[in-house]
N, C-alpha and C positions, 0 to 999 in steps of 0.2 A: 504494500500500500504506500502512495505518495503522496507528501501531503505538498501542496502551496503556498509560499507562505513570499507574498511580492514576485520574487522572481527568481527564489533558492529554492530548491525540492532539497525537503531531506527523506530519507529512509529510516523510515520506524519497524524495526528490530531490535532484539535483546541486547545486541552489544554496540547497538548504532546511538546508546544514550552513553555509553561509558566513553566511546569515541568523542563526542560529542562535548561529554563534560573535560576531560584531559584536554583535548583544545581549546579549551575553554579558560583552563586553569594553566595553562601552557601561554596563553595571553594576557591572563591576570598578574601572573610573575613576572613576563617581559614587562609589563606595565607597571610595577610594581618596584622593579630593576631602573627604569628609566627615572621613575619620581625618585628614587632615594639619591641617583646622579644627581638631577636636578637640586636635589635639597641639598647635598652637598659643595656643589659649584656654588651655590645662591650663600648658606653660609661663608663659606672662605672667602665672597664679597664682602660680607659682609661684617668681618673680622678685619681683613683688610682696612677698610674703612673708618671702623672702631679704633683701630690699632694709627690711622694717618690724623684723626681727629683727641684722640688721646696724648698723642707725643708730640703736638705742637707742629708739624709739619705743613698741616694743611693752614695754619695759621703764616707759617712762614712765605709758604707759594703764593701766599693771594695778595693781590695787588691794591 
């Protein structure tokens, strides 16, 4: 049996949900991978930052 669903068919069988969920959960840790990158570049800006406004630097460069 197939079902419709827009313009994907999937196949409903006993192990076409197990498939289904592992892909699933195989794209929620890539996604899950990328936000913790993020979170960490986005930090170390913003230590950086902390760290140029802390130590008088950025006071010194500005005109």
């Amino acid at each position: 049996m197939l079902l419709h669903q827009t313009h994907l068919k999937i196949e409903i069988n006993p192990y076409g949900y197990r498939r289904i969920a592992q892909q699933h959960l195989a794209e929620e840790e890539k996604l899950a991978k990328q936000q913790q990158e993020t979170l960490r570049g986005n930090y170390k800006k913003y230590e950086i930052v902390d760290s140029v406004m802390a130590d008088g630097t950025a006071r010194r460069c500005s005109f």
